[in-house]
C-alpha positions as CSV (number, residue, x, y, z in Angstrom):
1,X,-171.0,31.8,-4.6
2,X,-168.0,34.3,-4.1
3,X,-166.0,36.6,-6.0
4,X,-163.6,39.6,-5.6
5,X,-164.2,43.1,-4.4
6,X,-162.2,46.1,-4.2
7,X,-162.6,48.0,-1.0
8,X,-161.5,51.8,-0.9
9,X,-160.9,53.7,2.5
10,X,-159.1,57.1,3.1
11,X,-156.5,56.9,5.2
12,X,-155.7,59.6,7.7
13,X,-153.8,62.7,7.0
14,X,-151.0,62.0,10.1
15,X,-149.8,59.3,7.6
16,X,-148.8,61.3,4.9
17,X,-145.3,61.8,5.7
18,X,-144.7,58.3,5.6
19,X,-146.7,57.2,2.6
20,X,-144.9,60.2,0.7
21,X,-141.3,58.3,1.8
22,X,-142.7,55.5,1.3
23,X,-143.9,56.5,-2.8
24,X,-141.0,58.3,-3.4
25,X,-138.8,54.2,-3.3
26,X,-141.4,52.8,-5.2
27,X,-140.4,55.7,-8.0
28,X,-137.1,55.1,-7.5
29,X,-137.2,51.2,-8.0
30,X,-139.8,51.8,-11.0
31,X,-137.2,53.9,-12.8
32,X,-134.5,51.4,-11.9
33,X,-136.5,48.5,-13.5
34,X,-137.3,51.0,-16.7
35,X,-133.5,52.0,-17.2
36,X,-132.4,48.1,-16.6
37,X,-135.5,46.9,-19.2
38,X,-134.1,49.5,-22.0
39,X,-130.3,48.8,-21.4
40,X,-131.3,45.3,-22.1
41,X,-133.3,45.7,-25.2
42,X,-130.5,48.2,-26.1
43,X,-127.6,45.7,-25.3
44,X,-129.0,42.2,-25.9
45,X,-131.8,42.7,-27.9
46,X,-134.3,41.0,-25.4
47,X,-137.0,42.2,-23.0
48,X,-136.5,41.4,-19.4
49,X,-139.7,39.4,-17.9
50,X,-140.7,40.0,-14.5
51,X,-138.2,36.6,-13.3
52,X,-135.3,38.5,-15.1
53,X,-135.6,41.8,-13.3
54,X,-136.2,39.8,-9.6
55,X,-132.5,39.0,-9.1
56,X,-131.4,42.7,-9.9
57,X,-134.0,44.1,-7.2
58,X,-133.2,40.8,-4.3
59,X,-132.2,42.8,-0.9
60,X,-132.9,46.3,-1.9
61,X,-136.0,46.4,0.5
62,X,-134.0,47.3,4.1
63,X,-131.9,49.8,2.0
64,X,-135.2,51.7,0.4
65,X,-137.4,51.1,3.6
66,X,-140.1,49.2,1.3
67,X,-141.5,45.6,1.9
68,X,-140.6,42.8,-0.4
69,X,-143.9,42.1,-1.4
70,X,-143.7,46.0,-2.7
71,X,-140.4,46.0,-4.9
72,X,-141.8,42.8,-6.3
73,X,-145.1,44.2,-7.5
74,X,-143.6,47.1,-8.9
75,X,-141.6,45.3,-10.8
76,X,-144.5,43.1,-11.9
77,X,-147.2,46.0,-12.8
78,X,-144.0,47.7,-15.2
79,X,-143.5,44.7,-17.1
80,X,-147.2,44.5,-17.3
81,X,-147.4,47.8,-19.0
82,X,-144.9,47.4,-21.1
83,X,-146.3,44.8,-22.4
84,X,-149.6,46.7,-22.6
85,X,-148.5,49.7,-24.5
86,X,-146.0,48.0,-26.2
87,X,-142.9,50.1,-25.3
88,X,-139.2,50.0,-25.0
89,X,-139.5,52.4,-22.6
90,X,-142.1,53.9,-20.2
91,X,-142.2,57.1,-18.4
92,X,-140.8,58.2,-15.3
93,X,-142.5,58.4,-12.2
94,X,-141.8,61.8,-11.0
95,X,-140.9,62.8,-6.7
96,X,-140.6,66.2,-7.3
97,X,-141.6,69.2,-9.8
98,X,-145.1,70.2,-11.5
99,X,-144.8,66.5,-13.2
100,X,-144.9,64.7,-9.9
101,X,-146.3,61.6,-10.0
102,X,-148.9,60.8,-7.5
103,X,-148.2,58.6,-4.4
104,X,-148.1,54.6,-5.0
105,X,-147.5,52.0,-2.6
106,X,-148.7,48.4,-3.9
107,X,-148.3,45.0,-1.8
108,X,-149.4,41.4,-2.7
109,X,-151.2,39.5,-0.6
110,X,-150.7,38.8,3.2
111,X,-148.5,42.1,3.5
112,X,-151.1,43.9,5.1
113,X,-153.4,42.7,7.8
114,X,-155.5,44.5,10.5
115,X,-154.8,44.9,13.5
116,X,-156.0,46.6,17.1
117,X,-158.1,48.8,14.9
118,X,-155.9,49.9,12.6
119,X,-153.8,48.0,8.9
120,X,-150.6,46.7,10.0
121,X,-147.9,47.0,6.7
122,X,-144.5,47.0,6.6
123,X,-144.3,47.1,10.6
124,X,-146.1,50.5,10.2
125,X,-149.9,51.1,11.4
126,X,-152.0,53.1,9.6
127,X,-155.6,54.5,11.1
128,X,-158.2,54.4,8.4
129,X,-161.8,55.9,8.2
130,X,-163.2,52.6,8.4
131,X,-167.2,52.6,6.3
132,X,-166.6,49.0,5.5
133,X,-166.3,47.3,8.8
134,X,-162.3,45.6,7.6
135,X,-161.6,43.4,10.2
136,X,-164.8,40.6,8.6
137,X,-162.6,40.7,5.6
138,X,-159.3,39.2,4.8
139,X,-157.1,41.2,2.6
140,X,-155.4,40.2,-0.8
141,X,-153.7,42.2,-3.1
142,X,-153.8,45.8,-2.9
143,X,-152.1,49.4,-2.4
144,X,-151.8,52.7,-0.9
145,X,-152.7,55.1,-3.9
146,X,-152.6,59.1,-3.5
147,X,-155.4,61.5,-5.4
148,X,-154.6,65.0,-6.6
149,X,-155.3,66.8,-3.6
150,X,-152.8,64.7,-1.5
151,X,-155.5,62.8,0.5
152,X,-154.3,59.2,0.6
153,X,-156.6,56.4,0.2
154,X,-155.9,51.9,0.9
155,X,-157.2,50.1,-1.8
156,X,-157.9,46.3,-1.4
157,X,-158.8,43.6,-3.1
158,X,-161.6,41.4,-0.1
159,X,-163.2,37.6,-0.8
160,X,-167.0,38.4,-0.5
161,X,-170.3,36.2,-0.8
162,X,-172.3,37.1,-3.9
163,X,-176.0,38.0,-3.1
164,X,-177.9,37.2,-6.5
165,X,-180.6,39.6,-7.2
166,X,-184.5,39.0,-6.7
167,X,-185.3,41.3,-9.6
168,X,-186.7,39.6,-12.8
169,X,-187.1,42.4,-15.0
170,X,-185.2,42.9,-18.6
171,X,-183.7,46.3,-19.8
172,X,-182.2,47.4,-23.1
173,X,-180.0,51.0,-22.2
174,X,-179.6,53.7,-24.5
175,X,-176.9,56.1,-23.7
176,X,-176.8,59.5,-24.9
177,X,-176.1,62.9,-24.3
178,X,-179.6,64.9,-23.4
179,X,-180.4,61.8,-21.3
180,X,-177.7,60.1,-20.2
181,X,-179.2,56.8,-19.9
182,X,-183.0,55.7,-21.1
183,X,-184.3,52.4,-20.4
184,X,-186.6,50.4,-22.3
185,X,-189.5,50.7,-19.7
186,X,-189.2,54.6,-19.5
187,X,-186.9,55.6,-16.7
188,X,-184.1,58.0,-17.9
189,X,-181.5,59.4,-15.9
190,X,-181.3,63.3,-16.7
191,X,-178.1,64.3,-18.0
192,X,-177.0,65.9,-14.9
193,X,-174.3,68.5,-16.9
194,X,-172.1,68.6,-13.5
195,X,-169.2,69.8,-14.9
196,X,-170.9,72.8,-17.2
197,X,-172.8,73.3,-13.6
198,X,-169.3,74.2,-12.2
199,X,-166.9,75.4,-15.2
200,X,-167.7,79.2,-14.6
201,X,-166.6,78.7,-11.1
202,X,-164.0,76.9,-11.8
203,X,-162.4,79.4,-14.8
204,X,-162.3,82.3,-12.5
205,X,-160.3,80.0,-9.8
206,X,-158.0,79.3,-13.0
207,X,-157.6,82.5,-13.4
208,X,-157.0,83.3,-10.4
209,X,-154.4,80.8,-9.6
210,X,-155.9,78.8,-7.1
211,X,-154.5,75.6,-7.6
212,X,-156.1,73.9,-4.3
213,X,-159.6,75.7,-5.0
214,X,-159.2,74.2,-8.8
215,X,-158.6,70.4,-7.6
216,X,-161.0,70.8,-4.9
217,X,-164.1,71.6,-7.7
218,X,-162.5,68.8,-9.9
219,X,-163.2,66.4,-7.2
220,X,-166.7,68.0,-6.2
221,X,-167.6,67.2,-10.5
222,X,-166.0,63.8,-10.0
223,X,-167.7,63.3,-6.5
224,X,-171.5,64.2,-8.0
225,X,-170.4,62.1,-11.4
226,X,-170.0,58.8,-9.1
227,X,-172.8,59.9,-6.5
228,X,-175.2,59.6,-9.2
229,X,-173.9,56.7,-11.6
230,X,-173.8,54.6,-8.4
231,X,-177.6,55.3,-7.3
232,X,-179.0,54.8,-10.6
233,X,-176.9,51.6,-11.4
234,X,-177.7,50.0,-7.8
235,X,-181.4,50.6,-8.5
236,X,-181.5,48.8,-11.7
237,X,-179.5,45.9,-10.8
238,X,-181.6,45.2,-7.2
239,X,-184.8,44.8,-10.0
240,X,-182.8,43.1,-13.1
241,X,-182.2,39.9,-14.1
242,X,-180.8,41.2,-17.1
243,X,-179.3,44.4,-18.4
244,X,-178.3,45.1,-22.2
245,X,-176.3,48.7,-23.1
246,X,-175.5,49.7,-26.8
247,X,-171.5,50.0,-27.2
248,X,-171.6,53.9,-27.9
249,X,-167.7,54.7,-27.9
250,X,-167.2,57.9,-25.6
251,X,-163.1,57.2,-26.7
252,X,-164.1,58.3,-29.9
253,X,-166.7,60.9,-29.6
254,X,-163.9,63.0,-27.4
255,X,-162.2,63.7,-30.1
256,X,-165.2,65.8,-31.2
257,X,-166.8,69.0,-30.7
258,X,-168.9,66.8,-28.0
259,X,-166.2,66.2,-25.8
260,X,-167.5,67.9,-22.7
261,X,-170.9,66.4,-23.0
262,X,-169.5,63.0,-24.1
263,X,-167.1,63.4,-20.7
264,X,-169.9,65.1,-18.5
265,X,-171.9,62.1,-19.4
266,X,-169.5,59.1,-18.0
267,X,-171.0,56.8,-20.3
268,X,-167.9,54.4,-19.3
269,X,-167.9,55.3,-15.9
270,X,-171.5,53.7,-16.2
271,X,-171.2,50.5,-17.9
272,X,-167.9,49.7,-16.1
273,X,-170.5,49.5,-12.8
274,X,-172.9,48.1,-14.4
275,X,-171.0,45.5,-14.9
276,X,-168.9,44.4,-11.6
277,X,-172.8,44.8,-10.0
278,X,-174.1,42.6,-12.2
279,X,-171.2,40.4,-11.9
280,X,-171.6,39.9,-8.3
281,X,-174.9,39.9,-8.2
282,X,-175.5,37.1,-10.6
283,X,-177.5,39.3,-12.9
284,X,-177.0,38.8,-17.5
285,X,-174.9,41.9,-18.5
286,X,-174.6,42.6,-22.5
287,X,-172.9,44.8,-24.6
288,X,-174.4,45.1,-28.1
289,X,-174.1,46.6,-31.3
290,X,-176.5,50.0,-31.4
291,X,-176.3,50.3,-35.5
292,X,-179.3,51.8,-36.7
293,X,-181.7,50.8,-33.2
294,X,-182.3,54.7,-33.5
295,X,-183.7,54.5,-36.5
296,X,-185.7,51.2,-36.5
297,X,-189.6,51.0,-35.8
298,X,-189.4,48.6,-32.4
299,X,-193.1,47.5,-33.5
300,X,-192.7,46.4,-36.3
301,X,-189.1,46.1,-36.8
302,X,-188.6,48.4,-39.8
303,X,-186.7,51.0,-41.5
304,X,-189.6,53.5,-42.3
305,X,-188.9,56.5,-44.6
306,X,-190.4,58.6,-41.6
307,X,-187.7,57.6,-40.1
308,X,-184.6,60.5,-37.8
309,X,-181.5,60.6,-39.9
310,X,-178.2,62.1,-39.9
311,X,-177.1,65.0,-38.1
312,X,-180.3,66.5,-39.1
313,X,-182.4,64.3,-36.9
314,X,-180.7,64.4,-33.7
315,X,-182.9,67.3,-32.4
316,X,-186.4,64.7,-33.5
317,X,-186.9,63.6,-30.3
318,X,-190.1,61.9,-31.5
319,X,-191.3,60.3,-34.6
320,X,-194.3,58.3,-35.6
321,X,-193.6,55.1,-38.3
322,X,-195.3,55.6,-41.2
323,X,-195.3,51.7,-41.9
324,X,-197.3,51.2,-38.4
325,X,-198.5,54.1,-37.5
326,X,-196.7,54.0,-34.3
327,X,-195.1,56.7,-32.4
328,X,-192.0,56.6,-30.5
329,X,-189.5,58.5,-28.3
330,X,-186.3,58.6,-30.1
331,X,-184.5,56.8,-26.9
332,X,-186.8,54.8,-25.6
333,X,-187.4,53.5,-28.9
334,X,-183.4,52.9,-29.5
335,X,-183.5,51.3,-25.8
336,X,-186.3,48.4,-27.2
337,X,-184.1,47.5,-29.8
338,X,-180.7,47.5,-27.9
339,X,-182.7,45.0,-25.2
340,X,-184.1,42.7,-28.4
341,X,-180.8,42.4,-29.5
342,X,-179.7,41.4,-25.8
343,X,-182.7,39.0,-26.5
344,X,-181.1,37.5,-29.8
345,X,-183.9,38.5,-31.5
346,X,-182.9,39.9,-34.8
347,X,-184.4,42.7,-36.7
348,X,-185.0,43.4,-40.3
349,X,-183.3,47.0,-39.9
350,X,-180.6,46.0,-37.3
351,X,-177.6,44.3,-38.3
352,X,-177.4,41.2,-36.5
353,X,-173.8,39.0,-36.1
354,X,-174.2,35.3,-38.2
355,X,-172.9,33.4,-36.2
356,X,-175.0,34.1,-33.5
């Protein structure tokens, strides 16, 4: 069985220049195709798809430098997001100024290829830090994308042969905020507060105006965030055959007086790889309903008056039934009943769909 991976590798710094020349077209055709979409809504009343703007961009690539395969997947990703966000008009992509927009080269596939050791695009070669070993894989759709300290990275989407997992075990995941995530069996991974770790040091650089001290702690929080998401979501999927997560809304929770924890936690960072793992890995992956799993006795499947409520009982971190007698921790307890959901199994104090 195969699927699709996307393979990430920084490219080196000597390239910049021409990346930067390179991004700086791509913003100018993007703002081209967003001027010519809102004349036409303006003057005929009708959106331009992505066929309608292909005529108005045919032979511009010699002029701006760009390949084809470029100017035509800008022109498809605006008319994507467009349609997304529902707009008449999207923003500009910046060159120049504090609002600079950061560097953006996409290509389709069979632009890019590699060659001697090195990715052959647009007639240009580009030396890579290679970590994945590119010339066993044949490239599809990708780009050239820049981060916020001006490092640039190749992006690519590979064909790759799925190895399913040996694991057998089943896990119900409870996110939260003094653990980030507790499984059903007992492992947690501690909330590892990464960015509170670092926001002293990184006010006094604010302070002092150090804007490339500032980006370079943003990326060590970010760095530390993925370094340990990616270990404890690898470990569960090599002994899984099936994974169920609550759908706890970090979007929401944001807009609270939460919002660092929530954001410290990467709860969606999380189940976004625990997902594409599972996905190529052949292993179930669910996303359930966590109404009242807190709450509910995962013995005996009850609503007991003993039971945390409210605001008032988020700091019960333990709690015996008085129905059973049993006692519980709050998220292991909550992780049970988010994996017999996974299960189908309904329970008298969960809500469970009817059409199930």
């Amino acid at each position: 069985m195969k699927s699709f991976k996307t393979l990430r590798v920084r490219v080196r710094d000597k390239h910049a220049a021409q990346l930067r020349k390179a991004s700086r077209a791509v913003n100018f055709v993007w703002n081209y195709v967003n001027e010519l979409s809102s004349r036409a809504i303006r003057e005929r009343g009708r959106f331009l798809s992505r066929f309608d703007m292909h005529p108005y961009v045919k032979g511009s690539s010699k002029v701006l430098g760009l390949h084809s395969h470029t100017i035509q997947s800008v022109t498809d990703e605006y008319v994507n997001r467009r349609k997304q966000f529902k707009k008449r008009r999207l923003h500009w992509r910046c060159s120049d100024g504090a609002r600079r927009s950061l560097g953006w080269v996409p290509f389709k596939t069979g632009a890019a290829v590699w060659r001697n050791g090195q990715i052959l695009f647009n007639k240009q070669h580009f030396q890579v830090w290679d970590s994945y070993g590119l010339a066993g894989y044949s490239f599809r759709s990708g780009s050239f994308n820049e981060d916020t300290r001006g490092r640039s990275y190749f992006n690519v989407t590979v064909e790759i042969e799925c190895t399913l997992s040996p694991g057998q075990d089943t896990l119900g995941i409870d996110l939260g905020l003094k653990t980030t995530a507790t499984c059903s069996d007992g492992e947690k991974l501690e909330s590892g507060q990464f960015y509170r770790d670092l926001e002293a040091a990184l006010g006094i650089a604010q302070r002092a105006g150090k804007k490339a001290r500032v980006k370079a702690i943003h990326a060590k929080i970010a760095n530390r965030h993925k370094d340990a998401l990616h270990k404890f979501s690898s470990a569960l999927v090599a002994r899984c055959g099936l994974i169920v997560v609550g759908d706890v809304s970090s979007l929401k929770l944001v807009k609270t007086r939460m919002a660092k924890s929530v954001l410290d936690a990467s709860w969606g960072q999380l189940k976004t790889m625990l997902a594409y793992k599972c996905d190529h890995a052949g292993i179930i992956f669910r996303v359930v309903s966590e109404r009242n799993t807190t709450q509910t006795c995962s013995t005996c499947k009850q609503l007991p008056a003993s039971r945390p409520r409210g605001i008032a009982g988020l700091g019960i971190r333990e709690w015996t039934c008085c129905e059973c007698g049993a006692t519980h921790d709050r998220d292991i307890n909550a992780a049970r009943n988010i994996l017999a959901l996974g299960h189908e199994r309904p329970s008298v104090g969960i809500s469970v769909l009817k059409d199930r």
